[in-house]
KOLLOKE-496386 format. One record per atom (N, C-alpha, C): x, y, z. Coordinates in steps of 0.02 Angstrom, whole numbers, plus 50000, padded with zeros to 5 digits. Atoms other than C-alpha are relative to their C-alpha. Layout:
BEGIN
XYZ;...
END
This chain:
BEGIN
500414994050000;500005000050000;500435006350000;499384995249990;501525010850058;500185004349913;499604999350068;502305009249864;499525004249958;500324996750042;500735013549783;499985008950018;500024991949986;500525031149883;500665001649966;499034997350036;502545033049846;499845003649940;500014999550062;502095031949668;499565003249956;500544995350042;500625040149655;500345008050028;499584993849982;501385055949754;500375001649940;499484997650034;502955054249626;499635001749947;500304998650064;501925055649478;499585005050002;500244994349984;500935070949543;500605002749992;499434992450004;502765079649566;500105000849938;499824998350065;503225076049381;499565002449973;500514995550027;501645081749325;499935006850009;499904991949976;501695096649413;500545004349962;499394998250009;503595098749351;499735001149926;499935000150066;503135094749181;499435006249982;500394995550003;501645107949199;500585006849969;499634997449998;502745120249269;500725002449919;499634999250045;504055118449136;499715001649920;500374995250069;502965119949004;499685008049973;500374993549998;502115137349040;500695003250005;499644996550005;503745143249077;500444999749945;499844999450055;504405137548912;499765004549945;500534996050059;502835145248816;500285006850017;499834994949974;503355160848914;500525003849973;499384997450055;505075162848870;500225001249928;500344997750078;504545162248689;499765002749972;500504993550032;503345173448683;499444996849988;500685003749994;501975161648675;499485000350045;500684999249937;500215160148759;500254994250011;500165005949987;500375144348890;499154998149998;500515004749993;499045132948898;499375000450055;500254999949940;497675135749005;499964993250041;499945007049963;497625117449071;500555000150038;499234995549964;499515121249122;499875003950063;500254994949954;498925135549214;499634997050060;500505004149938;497345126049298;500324996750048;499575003549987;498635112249335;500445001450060;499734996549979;499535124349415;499985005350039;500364998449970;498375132549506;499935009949991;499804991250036;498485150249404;499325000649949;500624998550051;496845157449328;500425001149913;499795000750066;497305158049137;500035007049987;500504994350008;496135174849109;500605005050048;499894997349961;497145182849246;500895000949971;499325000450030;498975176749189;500105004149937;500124998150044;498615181849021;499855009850011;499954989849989;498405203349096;500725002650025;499384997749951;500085202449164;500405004249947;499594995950041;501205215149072;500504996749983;499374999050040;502895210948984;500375004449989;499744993650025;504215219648966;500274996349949;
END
């Protein structure tokens, strides 16, 4: 029972990571991320999307 929590935990962090890394990829490109990304990530989309740039 132990292994399965382990493994389900670890696969929430990479998900998260792999979230994470994606929006901040789209970002540094100049791209819109993903709103799913965002959700994922616990970041309104609508809201991310007003933030200024320089």
């Amino acid at each position: 029972m132990f292994t399965r929590q382990r493994n389900s935990k670890l696969g929430e962090l990479f998900m998260l990571l792999g979230n994470a890394i994606a929006a901040a990829s789209a970002v540094s490109h100049g791209r819109q991320t993903y709103a799913g990304n965002l959700h994922r990530l616990g970041l309104d989309a609508e809201e991310f999307r007003r933030i200024n740039r320089f």
